[in-house]
C-alpha positions in Angstrom: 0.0 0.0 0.0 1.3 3.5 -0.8 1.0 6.6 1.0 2.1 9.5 -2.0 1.1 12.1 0.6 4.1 11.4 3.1 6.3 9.3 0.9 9.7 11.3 0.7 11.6 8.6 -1.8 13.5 10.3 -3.7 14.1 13.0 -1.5 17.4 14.3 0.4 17.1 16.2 4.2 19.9 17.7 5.9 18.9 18.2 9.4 21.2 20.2 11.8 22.0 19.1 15.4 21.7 15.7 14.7 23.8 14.1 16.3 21.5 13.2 19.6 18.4 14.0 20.6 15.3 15.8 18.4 17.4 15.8 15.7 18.4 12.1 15.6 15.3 11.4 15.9 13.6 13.3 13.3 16.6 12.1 10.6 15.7 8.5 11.6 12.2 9.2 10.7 12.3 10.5 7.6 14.8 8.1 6.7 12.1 5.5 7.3 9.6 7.0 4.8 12.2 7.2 2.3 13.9 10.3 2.6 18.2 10.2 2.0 19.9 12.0 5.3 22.1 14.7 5.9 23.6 14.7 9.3 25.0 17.7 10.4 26.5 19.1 13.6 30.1 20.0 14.9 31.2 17.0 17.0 32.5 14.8 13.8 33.0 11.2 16.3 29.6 11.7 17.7 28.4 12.8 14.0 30.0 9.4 12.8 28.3 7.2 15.9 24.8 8.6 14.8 25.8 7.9 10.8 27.0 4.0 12.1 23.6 3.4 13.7 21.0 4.7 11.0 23.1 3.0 7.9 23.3 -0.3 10.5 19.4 0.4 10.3 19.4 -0.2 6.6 19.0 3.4 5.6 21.2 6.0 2.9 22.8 8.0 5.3 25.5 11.1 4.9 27.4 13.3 7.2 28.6 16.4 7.0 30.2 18.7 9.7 29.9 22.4 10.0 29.2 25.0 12.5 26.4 26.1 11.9 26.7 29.2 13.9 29.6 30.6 11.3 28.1 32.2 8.4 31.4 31.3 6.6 31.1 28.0 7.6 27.5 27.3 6.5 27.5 28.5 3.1 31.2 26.3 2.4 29.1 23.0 4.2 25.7 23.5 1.9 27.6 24.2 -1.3 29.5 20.7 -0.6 26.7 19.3 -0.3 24.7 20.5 -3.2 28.1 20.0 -5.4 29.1 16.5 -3.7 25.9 14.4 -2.5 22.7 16.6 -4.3 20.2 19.0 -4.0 19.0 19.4 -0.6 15.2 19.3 -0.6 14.2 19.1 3.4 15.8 21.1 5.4 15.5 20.9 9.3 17.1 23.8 11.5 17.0 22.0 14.7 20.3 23.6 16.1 19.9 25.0 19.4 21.0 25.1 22.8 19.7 26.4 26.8 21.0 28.3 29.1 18.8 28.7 32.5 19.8 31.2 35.0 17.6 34.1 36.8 17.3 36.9 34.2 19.2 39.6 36.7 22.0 37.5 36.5 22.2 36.3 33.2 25.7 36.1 31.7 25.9 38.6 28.6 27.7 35.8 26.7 25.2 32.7 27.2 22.7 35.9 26.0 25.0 36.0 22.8 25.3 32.5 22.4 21.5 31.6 22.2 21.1 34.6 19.7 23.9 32.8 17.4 22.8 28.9 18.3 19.1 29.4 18.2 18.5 32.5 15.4 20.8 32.9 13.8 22.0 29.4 12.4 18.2 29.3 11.4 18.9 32.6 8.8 22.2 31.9 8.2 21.3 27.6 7.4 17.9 28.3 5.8 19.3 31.0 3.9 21.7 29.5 2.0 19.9 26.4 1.5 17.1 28.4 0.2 18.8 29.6 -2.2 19.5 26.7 -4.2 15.9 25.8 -3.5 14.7 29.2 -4.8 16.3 28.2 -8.3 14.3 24.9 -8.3 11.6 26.3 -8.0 10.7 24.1 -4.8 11.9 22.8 -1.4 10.3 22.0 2.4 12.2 24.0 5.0 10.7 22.9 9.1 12.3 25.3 12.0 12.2 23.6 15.4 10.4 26.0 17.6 9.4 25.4 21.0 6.4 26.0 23.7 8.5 29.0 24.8 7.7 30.6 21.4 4.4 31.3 23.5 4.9 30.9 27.0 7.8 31.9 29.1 8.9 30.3 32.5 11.6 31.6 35.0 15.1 31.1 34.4 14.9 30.9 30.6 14.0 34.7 29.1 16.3 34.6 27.1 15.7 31.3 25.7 12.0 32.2 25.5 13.0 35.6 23.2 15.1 33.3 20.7 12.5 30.7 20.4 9.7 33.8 19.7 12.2 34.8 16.9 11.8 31.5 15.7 8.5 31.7 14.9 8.7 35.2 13.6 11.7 34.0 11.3 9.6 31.2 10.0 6.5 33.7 9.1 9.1 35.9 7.2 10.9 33.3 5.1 7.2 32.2 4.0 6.3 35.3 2.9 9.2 35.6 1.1 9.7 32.3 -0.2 6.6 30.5 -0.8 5.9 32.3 -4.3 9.2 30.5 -5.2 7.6 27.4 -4.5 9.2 26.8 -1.1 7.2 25.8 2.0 8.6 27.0 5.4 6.9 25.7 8.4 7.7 24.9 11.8 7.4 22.3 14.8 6.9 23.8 18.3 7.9 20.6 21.0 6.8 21.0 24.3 8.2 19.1 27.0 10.3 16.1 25.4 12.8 13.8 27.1 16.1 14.8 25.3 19.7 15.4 26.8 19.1 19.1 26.4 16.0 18.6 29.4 17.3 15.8 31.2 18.5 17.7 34.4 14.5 18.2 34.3 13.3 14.7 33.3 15.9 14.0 36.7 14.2 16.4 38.6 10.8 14.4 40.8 9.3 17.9 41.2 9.6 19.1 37.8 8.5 16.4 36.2 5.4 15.9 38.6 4.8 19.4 37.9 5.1 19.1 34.1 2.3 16.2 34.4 -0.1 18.0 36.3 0.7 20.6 34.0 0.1 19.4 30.6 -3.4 17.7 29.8 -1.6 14.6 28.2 0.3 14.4 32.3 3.3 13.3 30.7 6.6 14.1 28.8 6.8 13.4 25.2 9.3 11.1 23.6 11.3 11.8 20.8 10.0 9.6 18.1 6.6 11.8 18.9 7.6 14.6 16.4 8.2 12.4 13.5 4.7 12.4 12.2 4.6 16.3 12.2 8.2 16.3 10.1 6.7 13.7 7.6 3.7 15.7 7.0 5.1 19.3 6.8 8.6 17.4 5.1 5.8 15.5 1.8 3.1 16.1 -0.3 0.9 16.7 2.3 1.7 19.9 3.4 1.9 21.4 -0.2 -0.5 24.6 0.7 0.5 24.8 4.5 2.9 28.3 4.6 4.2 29.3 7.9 2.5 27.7 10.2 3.9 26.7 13.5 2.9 23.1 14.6 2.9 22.4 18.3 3.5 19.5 19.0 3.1 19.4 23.2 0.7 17.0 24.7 -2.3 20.4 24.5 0.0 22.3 27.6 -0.1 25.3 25.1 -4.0 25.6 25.2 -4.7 24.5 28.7 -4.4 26.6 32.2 
């Protein structure tokens, strides 16, 4: 039986920050609906660990390391990729990192960091992979948002402003992008059990807060997001034009 709606043969994804976590994740599921993946991130032996176990898996697997915070950087890694393995046709900018710490004292470099880890490798990635998916006349790019792109909690302001710019970002490369054929959407996690939240998941009153909290009174796994990739990564989601997809067991709609 075939599903043409969220069939991604034929396709190639590069997802950034793939190495663990979300972004392991979301390459090992659109590797399973067909898609070729790009893995990309900095560390190139933990790069090369994630590559081993998806092509152990059976699937068509590259890597490709770059930092993805260096404009330089970014626009050498995507046009070795378009020159060396092929046109890039998903794009996931799921590079990002957190920093918690009570706003009065927050350290004026973490505030610079986020900036560059969670907003700006989204223009600087998205940017130059668009434009080899402007000339083609088509392309799916997903940002990885987050619940804090609507809701803020203590300790994580600044996180909370980059992850708003997120959504922002994705709303302006639509409106510039989608009459070039392009779709740019993105995925909004809540609360997911990653190495990123683990000193959370660790933490009994966190977490029994977080399942009071959130209607589905649990945290999300992984493999949770893939559906939402497939959909806005296929045929699917050919008329969907930034839209953010939250993807957080309904804690964004509930008191």
């Amino acid at each position: 039986m075939s599903f043409p709606l969220f069939d991604l043969t034929g396709k190639t994804a590069l997802i950034t920050g793939s190495s663990q976590g979300i972004g392991l994740a979301l390459a090992r599921g659109l590797a399973e609906h067909g898609a070729s993946v790009i893995l990309n991130g900095r560390d190139e032996a933990k790069l090369d660990n994630a590559k081993k176990q998806l092509i152990a898996d059976g699937f068509t697997v590259h890597s490709v390391a770059f930092d993805a915070t260096d404009h330089a950087s970014v626009a050498a890694g995507i046009e070795r990729i378009e020159a060396e393995i092929g046109a890039i046709d998903i794009l996931v900018n799921n590079a990002g990192m957190q920093h918690r710490s009570p706003l009065e004292d927050f350290p004026a470099d973490k505030w610079e960091q986020l900036l560059t880890t969670n907003i700006s490798t989204v223009f600087y990635v998205g940017q130059a992979v668009a434009r080899h998916m402007i000339a083609r006349g088509q392309g799916k790019i997903i940002n990885i948002a987050s619940v804090q792109s609507e809701l803020a909690r203590p300790g994580i302001a600044p996180y909370t402003a980059t992850k708003g710019a997120v959504k922002n970002l994705t709303k302006g490369m639509s409106t510039d992008w989608a009459k070039h054929g392009l779709q740019v959407n993105a995925i909004a996690p809540g609360y997911f059990k990653t190495p990123l939240n683990q000193a959370l998941v660790d933490n009994p009153e966190f977490s029994a807060w977080l399942e009071k909290r959130t209607p589905a009174a649990r945290w999300g796994n992984v493999d949770e997001l893939v559906g939402a990739a497939v959909f806005l990564s296929g045929k699917g989601s050919s008329f969907v034009n930034g839209h953010t997809l939250y993807v957080d067991g309904g804690i964004t709609i509930s008191l």
